[in-house]
KEDRENDO-648497 format. One line per 2 residues: their letters; for each residue z, x negated, y negated of C-alpha. Coordinates in nm, 2 decimals, always signed. Example, Ala and Ser with C-alpha at 12.3 -4.5 7.8 and 13.67 -1.06 7.14 Angstrom:
<atoms>
as> +0.78,-1.23,+0.45 ~ +0.71,-1.37,+0.11
</atoms>
This chain:
<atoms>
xx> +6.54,-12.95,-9.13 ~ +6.70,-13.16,-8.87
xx> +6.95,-12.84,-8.78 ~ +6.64,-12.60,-8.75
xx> +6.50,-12.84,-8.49 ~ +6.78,-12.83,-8.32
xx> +6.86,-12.45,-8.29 ~ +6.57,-12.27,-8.38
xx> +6.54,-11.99,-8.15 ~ +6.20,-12.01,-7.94
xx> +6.06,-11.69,-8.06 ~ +5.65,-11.63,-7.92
xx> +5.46,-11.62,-8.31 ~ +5.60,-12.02,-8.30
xx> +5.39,-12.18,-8.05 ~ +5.11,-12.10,-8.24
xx> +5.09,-12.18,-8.63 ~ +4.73,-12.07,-8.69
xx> +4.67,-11.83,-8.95 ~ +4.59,-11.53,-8.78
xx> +4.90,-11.52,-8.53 ~ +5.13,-11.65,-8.84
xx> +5.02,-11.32,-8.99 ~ +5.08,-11.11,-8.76
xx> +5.41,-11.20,-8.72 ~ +5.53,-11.21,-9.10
xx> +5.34,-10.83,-9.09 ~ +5.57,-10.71,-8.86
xx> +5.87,-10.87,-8.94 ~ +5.88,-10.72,-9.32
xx> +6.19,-10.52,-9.31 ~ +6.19,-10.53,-8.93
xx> +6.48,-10.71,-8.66 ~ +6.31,-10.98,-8.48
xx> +6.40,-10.84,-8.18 ~ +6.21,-10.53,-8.26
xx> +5.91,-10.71,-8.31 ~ +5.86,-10.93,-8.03
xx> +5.75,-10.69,-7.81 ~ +5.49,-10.54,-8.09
xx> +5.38,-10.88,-8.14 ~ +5.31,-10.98,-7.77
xx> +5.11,-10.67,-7.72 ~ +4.96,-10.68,-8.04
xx> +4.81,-11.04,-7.92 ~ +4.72,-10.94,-7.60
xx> +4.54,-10.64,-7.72 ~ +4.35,-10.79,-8.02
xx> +4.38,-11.17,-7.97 ~ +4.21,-11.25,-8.30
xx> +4.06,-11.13,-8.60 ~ +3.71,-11.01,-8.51
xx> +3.90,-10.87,-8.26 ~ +4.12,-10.61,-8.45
xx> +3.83,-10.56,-8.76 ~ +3.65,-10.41,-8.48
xx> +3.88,-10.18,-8.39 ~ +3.96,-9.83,-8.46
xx> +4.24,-9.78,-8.73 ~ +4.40,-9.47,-8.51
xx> +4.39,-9.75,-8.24 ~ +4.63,-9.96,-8.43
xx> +4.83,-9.72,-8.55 ~ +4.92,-9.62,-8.13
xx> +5.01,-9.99,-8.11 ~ +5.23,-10.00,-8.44
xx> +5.38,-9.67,-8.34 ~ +5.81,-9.66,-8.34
xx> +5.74,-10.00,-8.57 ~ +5.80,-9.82,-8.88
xx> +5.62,-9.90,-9.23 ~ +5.27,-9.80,-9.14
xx> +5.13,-9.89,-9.43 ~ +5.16,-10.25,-9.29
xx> +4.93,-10.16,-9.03 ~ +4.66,-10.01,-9.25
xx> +4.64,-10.29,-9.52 ~ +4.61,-10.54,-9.22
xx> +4.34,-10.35,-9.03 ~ +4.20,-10.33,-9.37
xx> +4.21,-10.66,-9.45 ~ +4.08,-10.79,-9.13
xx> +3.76,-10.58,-9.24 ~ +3.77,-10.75,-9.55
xx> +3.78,-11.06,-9.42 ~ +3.49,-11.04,-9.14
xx> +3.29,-10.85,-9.35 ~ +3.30,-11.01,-9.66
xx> +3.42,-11.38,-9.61 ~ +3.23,-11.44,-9.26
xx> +3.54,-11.38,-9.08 ~ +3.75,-11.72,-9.24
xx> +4.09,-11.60,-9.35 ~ +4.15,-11.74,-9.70
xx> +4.43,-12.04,-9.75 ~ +4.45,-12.07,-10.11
xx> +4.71,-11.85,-10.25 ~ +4.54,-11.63,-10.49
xx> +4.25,-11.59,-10.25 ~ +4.44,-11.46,-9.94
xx> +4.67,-11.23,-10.19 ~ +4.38,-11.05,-10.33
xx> +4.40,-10.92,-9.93 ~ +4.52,-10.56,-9.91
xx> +4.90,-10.57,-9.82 ~ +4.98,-10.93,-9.92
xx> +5.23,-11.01,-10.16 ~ +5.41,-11.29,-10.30
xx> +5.63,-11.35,-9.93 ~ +5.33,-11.27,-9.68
xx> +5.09,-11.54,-9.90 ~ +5.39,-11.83,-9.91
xx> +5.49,-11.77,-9.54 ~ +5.19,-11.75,-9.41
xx> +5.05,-12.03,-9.58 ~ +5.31,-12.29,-9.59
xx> +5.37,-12.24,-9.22 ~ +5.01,-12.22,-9.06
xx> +4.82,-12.45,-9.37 ~ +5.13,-12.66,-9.54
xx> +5.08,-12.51,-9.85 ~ +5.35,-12.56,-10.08
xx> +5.52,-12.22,-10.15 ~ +5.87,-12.10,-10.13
xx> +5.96,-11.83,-9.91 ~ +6.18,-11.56,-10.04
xx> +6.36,-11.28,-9.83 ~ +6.67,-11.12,-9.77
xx> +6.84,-11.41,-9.53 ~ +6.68,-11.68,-9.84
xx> +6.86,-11.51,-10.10 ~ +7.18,-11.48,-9.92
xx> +7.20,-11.85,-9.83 ~ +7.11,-11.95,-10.18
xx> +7.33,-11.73,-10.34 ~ +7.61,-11.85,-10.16
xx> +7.49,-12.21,-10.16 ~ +7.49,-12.16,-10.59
xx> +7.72,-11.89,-10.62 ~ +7.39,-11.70,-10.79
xx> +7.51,-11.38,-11.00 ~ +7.19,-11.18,-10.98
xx> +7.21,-10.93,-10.75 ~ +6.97,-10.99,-10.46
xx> +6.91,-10.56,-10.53 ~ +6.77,-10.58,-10.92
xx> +6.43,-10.55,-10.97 ~ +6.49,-10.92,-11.13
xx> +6.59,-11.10,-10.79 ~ +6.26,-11.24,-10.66
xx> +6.15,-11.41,-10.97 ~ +6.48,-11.53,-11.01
xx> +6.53,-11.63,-10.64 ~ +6.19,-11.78,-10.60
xx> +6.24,-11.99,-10.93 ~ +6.55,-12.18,-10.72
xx> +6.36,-12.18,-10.41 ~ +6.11,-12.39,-10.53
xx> +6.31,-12.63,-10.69 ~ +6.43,-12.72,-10.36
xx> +6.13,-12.67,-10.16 ~ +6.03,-12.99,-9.92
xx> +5.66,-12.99,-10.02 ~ +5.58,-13.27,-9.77
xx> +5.66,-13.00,-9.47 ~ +5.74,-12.68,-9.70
xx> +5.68,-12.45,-9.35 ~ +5.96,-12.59,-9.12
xx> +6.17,-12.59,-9.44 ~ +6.12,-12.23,-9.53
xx> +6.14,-12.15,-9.15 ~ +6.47,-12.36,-9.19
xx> +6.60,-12.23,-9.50 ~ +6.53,-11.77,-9.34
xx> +6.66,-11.93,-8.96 ~ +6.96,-12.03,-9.12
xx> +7.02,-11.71,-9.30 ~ +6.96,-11.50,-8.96
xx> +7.17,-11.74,-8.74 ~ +7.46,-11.90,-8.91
xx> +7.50,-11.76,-9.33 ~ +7.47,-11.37,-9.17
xx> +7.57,-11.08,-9.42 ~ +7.95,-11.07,-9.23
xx> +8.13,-11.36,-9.09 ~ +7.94,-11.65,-9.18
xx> +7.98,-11.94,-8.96 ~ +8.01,-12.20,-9.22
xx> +8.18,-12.46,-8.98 ~ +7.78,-12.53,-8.83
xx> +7.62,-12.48,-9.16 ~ +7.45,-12.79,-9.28
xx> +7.49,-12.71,-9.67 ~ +7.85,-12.66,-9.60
xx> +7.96,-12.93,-9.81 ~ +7.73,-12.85,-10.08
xx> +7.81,-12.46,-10.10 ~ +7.97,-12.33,-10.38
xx> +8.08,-12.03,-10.18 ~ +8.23,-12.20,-9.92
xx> +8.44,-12.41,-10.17 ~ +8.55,-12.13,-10.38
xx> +8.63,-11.91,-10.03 ~ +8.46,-11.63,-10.18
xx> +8.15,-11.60,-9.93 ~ +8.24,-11.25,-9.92
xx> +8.15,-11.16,-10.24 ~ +7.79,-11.30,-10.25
xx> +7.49,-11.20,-10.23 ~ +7.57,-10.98,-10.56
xx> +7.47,-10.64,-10.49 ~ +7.43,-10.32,-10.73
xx> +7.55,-10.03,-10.59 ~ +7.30,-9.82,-10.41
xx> +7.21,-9.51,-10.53 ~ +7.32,-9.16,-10.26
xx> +7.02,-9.08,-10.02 ~ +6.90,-8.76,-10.02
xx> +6.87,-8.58,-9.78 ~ +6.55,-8.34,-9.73
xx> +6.51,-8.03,-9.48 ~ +6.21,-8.02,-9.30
xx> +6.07,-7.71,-9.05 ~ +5.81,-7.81,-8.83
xx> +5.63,-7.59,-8.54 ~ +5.47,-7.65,-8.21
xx> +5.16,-7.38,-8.23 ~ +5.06,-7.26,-7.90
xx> +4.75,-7.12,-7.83 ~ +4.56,-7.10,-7.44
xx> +4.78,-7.38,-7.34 ~ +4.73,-7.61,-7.61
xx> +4.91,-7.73,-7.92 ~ +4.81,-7.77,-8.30
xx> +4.83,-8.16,-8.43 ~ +4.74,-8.22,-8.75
xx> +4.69,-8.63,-8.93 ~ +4.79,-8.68,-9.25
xx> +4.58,-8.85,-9.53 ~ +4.51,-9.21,-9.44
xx> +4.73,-9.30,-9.81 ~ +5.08,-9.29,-9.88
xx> +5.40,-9.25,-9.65 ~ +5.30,-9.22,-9.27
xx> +4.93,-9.24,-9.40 ~ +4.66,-9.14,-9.07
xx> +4.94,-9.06,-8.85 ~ +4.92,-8.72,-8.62
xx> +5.22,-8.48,-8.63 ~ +5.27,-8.15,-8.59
xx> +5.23,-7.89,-8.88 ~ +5.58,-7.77,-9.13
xx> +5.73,-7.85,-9.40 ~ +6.01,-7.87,-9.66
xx> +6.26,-7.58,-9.62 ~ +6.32,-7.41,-9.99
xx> +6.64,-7.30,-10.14 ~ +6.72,-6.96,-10.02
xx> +6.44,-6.97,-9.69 ~ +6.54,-7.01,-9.34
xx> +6.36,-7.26,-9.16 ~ +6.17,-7.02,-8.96
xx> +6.05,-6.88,-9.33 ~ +5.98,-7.21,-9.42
xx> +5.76,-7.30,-9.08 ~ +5.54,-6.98,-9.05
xx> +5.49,-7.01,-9.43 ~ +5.37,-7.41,-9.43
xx> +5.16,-7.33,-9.14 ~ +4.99,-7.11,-9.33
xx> +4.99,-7.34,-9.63 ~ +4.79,-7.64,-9.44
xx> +4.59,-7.45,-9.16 ~ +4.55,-7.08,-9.30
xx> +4.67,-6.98,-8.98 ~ +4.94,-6.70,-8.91
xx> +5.23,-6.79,-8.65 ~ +5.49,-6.60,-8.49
xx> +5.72,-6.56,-8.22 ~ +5.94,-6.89,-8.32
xx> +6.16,-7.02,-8.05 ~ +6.43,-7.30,-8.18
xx> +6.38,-7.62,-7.98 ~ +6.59,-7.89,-8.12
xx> +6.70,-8.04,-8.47 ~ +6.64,-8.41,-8.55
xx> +6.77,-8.68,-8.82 ~ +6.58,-8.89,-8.91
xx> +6.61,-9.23,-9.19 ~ +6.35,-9.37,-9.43
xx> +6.41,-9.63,-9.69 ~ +6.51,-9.39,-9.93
xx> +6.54,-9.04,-9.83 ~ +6.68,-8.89,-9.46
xx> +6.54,-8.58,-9.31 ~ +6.71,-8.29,-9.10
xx> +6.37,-8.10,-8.91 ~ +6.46,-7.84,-8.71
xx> +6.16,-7.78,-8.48 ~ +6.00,-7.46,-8.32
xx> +5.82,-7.38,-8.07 ~ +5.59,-7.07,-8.23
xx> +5.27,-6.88,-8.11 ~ +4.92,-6.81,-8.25
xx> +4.85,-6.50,-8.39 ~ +4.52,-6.53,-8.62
xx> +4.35,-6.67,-8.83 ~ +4.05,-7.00,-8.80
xx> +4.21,-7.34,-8.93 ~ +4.11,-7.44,-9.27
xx> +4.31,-7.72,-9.35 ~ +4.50,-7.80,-9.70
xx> +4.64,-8.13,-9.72 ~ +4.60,-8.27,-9.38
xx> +4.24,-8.46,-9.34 ~ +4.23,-8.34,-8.97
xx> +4.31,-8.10,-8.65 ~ +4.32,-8.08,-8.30
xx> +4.40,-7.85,-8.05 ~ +4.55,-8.04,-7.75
xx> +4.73,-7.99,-7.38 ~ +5.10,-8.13,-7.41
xx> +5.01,-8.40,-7.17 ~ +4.73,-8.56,-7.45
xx> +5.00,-8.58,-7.70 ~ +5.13,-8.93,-7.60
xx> +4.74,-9.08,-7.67 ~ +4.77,-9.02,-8.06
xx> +4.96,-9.18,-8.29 ~ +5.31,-9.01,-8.44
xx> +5.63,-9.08,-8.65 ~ +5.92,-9.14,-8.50
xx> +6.06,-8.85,-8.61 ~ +5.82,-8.66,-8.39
xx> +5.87,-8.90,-8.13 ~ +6.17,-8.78,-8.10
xx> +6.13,-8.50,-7.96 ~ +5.82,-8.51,-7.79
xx> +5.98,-8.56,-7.43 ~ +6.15,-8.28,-7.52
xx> +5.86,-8.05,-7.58 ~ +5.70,-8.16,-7.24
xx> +6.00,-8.06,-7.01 ~ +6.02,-7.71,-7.18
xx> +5.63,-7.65,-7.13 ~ +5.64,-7.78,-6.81
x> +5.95,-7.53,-6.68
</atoms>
């Protein structure tokens, strides 16, 4: 723990270990680069400096500010369970372990990080940059990919967990992961455990972590359209649940084998607003990654023809200029070609 003293990097969620900013920070950093977050995180703070704070505000509010994050649901358990919390447990965030798990969105690594570093509770951390420097540090066969990994990861972090100061030593243990035991090119010359890695002494730290092999990502084509109708646009949100869950985008759909994608936008327009388009005019094609699936959406611009909006699917609608589109909250994917839209319409 001496080392992370030494060379931790002075990132802003570490100068101050209460709860609520500790929580924050292990939200945003699930599956996201630390230098992605900081920014998020500052203005996060700023914006809702504690819990009352962001309980009271609206959830399409928070979604803007997690917007180009990724993971929404993140955003939506939180907001959630800030509700939870002042509403039900007179705002005084739980630091027992089963209590402040029973919080929407809190699993096994938000409950031990959060509470080891902000209340010195004695849980070991597991995440990606744990399992790699422990399975080098062992030589541990189970691939950090099986559904077995955390329990067997977590099992040998907490043999080794310094319950005395189990924060700064899980802090320690993922710093060391991110800084010097990195997926390529480990710098095991400044590692501390050097002498003790099994790894290292076998020179075969380029075969652990263990890893299955993933399976091929498909690949899904989407056709999307910008409605026009006296100068506005049609933005529909999607159901508060599931992937993207109370995000705003614009209407389309899944391309079927054997339909173009201008079939396939006129027809899901109809599908989830009971409106007929026409008049499609190609604007761009975006690719787009999630965790497991990529999409190709090849977006149109298209014009109203008839028909009153009577939604199926989407829990919302709004008919807006091009210059309100930027106040609502959207996936990246439609981020991406939002500018895009705006220069056309403005021509």
């Amino acid at each position: 723990m001496g080392w992370y003293r030494d060379n931790c990097r002075q990132l802003p969620w570490r100068r101050d270990t209460a709860l609520y900013p500790v929580w924050v920070s292990e939200v945003m950093l699930q599956q996201t680069q630390v230098k992605t977050v900081i920014p998020y995180y500052l203005k996060f703070m700023e914006t809702w400096p504690d819990l009352e704070d962001l309980a009271a505000a609206d959830l399409e509010t928070v979604l803007k500010a997690w917007e180009g994050l990724g993971y929404y649901a993140r955003a939506r358990n939180f907001h959630k369970a800030a509700r939870i919390v002042v509403r039900n447990l007179g705002g005084i965030i739980p630091d027992d372990y089963k209590g402040f798990k029973n919080l929407p969105g809190v699993g096994d690594y938000i409950a031990s990080a959060v509470l080891s570093i902000a209340a010195a509770k004695p849980h070991a951390v597991v995440d990606g940059n744990v399992k790699r420097v422990l399975s080098r540090l062992l030589c541990v066969e189970t691939p950090v990919n099986h559904s077995a990994a955390h329990k067997a990861y977590k099992a040998i972090a907490e043999t080794f967990l310094y319950e005395k100061d189990p924060g700064t030593y899980n802090q320690a243990l993922m710093e060391l992961g991110a800084l010097v035991c990195t997926p390529k090119r480990p710098d095991c010359a400044a590692c501390p455990l050097a002498e003790a890695c099994c790894a290292r002494e076998k020179q075969v730290t380029d075969l652990f972590p263990r890893r299955m092999a993933k399976k091929k990502v498909p690949t899904v084509h989407i056709a999307a359209g910008i409605v026009r109708k006296n100068g506005k646009v049609l933005i529909t949100r999607r159901k508060l649940d599931g992937l993207l869950g109370g995000l705003w985008e614009f209407p389309g759909g899944k391309v079927e084998p054997k339909e173009s994608p201008e079939q396939a936008c006129i027809r899901e327009i109809r599908e989830e607003t009971g409106i007929k388009t026409g008049n499609l005019q190609f604007l761009t094609r975006v690719f787009h990654a999630y965790t497991h699936f990529k999409i190709e959406m090849d977006v149109f611009f298209c014009d109203y023809i008839s028909g009153r909006v009577t939604l199926n699917g989407p829990i919302d609608h709004k008919w807006v200029h091009v210059d309100q589109l930027y106040q609502y909250p959207f996936p990246r994917a439609n981020l991406k070609f939002m500018e895009l839209i705006t220069i056309v319409v403005c021509k």
